[in-house]
N, C-alpha and C positions, 0 to 999 in steps of 0.2 A: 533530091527529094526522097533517096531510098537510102539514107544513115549511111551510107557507099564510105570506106575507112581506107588507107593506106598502108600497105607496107612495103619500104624500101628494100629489095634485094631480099634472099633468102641463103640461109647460114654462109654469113658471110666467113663464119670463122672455120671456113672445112675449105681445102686444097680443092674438091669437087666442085665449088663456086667458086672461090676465089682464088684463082690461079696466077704466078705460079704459087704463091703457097698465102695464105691469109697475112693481111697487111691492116692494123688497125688506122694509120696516116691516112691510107688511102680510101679506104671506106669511109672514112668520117668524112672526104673531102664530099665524096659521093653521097652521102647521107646528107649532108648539111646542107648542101647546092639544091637537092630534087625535093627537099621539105619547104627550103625557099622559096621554089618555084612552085611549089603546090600552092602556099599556104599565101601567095600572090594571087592566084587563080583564084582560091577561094579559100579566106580566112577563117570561115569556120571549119576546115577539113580536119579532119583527125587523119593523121601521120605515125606511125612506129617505125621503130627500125628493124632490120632486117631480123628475123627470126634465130635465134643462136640455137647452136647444134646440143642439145641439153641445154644446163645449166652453166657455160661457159666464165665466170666470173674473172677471169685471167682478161680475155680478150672485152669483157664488157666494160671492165677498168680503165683500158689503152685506147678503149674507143671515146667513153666519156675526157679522158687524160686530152685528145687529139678533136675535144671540142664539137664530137657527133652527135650529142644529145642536146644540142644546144635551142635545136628548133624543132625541137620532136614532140608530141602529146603521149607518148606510150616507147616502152622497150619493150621487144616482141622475144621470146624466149620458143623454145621447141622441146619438151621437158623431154621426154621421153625417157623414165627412168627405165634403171634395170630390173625393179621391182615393183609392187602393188602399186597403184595411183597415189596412197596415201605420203608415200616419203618425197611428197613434192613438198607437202608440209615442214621436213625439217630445213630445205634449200630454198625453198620463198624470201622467206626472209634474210638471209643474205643478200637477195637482190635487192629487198627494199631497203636497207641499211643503205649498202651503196648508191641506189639512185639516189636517197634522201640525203645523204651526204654530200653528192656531188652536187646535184641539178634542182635539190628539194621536193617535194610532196606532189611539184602539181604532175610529175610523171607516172604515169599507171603503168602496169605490167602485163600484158598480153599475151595470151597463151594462141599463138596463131597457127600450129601446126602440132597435133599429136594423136596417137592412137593405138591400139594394139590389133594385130595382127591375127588373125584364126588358127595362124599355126606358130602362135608366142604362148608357151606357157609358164606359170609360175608354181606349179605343183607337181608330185614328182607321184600322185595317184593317174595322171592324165594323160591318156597316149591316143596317137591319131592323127590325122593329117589337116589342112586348112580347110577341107572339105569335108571333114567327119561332124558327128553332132556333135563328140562332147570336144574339138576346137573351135566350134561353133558357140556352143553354149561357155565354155568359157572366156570368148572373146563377147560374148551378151554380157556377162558380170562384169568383164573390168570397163566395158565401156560406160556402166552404169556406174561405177565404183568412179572410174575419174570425171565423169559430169557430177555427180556430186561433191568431190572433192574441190574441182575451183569454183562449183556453187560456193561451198566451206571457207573457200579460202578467200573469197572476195575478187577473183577475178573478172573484170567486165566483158574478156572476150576469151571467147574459147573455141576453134576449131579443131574437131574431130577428122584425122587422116585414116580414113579416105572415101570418096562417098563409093567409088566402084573400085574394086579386084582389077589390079592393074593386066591380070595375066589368069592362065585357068591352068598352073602348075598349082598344085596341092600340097608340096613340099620347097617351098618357094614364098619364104615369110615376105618380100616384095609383093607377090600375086596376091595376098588374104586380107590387103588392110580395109579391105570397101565394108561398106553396109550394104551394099548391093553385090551379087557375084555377079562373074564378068556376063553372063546373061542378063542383067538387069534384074533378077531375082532376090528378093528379099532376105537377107539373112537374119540370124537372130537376134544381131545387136541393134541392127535397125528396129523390128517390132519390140524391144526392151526399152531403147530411148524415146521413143512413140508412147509406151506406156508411162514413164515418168514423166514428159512433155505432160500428158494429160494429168498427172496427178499434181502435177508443179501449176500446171493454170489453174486459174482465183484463188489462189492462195499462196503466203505468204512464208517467206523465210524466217522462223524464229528462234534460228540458233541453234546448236548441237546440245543435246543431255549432256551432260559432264558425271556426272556419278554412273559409269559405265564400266566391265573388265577391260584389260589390256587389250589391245587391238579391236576392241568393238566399237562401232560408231553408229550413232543413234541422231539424226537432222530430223526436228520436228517442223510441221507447215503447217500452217492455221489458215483455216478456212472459215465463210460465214458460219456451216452448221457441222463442222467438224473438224477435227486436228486428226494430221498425218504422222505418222513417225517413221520414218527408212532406215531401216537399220540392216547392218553387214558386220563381217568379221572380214578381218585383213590378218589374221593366223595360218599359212599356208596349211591346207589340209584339216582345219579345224571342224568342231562341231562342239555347238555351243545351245544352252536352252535358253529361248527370249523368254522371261515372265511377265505377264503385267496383268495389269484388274481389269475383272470382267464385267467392272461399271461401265457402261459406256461403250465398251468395245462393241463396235460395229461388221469392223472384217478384219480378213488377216490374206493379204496374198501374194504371189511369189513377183519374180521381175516382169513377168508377162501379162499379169493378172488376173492370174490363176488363182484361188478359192485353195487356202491349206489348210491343212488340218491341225486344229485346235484342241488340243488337251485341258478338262478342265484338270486342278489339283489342290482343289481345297484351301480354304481361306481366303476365299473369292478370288481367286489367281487362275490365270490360263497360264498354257505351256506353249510355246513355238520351237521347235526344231529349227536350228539355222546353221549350217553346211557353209564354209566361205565359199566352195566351189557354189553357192547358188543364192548368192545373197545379190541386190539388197532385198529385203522381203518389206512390204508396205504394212503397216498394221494401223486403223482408224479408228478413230472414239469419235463419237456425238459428243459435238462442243458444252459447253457446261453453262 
């Protein structure tokens, strides 16, 4: 009665789980026997398969090849790119080709393991340790950056790694992946997805802008008495001016929701300042 999901094994395709070294024969045996026996217990269960270590496409081939997906509701994947959340977008779809090729449509794709770290950065403005503010505050943006990316990209599930700081090394990308430090203390990316959480409730997903610059992305959300729009840049190091009309516009505020400053600029147009180091920023109009 609590939507409770399944996943079989975790990256099967890494020497650290699968010993002695990843074997696609035998994980499918594995995969296929424990989906049976779930989906005996209880035919409504939703099943994935083990989570792959990124993007693995080599080893998710030899598993569907060796018959593993055969009794599965979902392939569980662990993106964890080497960059922004958004270049999940161009290896998605690889995997759906493949599954829809092999096993067809009715398998979804699961994101069941991913996250960034407080002391991963992707800008070369940004120094300091897992426990400073601005590793903090950049592990606030990209965890806001990839929850809305497989919002974007249609994924039905998504867990964020990790809810607490495995450790309370500070230089020790392992110890920073929590929303919580190892004191149970709130960090920043926690009170950032708390903030979206509430702007994402009663309302509605409808689609990305498309007439947008390179690397900016604009997800608008309709509500009964107002539209949302999130907008970020994925330009390392960038800084960019949001413009839009000052019909309507209700607020403008940052990941936390925080109150920014708004520049009027003539011709009924406001100004936003938007930083990739501190996006996404929310900006609202009164529905029309």
């Amino acid at each position: 009665g609590r939507n409770v999901r399944y996943e079989v094994w975790n990256e099967p395709d890494t020497e650290r789980f699968w010993q002695p070294h990843p074997n696609t024969q035998e994980y499918a045996r594995l995969l296929r026997a424990a989906a049976v026996a779930i989906h005996r217990a209880d035919p409504a269960a939703r099943v994935a398969s083990g989570g792959l270590s990124r993007i693995d496409l080599p080893y998710l081939a030899g598993m569907i090849a060796a018959g593993g997906a055969s009794e599965v509701n979902a392939a569980g994947v662990h993106p964890y790119p080497r960059s922004g959340p958004e270049s999940l977008a161009a290896e998605l779809p690889l995997v759906r080709q493949l599954l829809a090729g092999a096993v067809g449509e009715k398998v979804e794709i699961w994101d069941t393991e991913w996250g960034y770290a407080s002391y991963d950065y992707f800008s070369k403005n940004l120094r300091g340790d897992g426990h400073s503010a601005p590793g903090r505050e950049r592990q606030a943006v990209l965890a806001c950056r990839e929850a809305l990316t497989v919002w974007a990209l249609g994924l039905p599930v998504a867990v964020w790694y990790d809810l607490r700081d495995d450790g309370d090394d500070p230089k020790n990308p392992e110890h920073n992946y929590g929303l919580l430090d190892a004191n149970n203390d709130e960090k920043g990316a926690m009170r950032a997805l708390r903030e979206l959480a509430g702007i994402a409730r009663d309302r509605t997903y409808a689609g990305m802008v498309q007439d947008v610059p390179d690397g900016v992305h604009a997800m608008r959300l309709d509500g009964g008495a107002d539209r949302v729009f999130a907008v970020w840049s994925e330009q390392p190091d960038s800084r960019i001016t949001v413009r839009v009309a000052m019909e309507g516009l209700v607020s403008a505020t940052n990941l936390l929701g925080e109150a920014l400053k708004v520049k009027k600029s003539g011709h009924g147009q406001a100004e936003i300042a938007l930083a990739e180091t501190g996006g996404p920023v929310y900006v609202t109009f009164a529905a029309r």
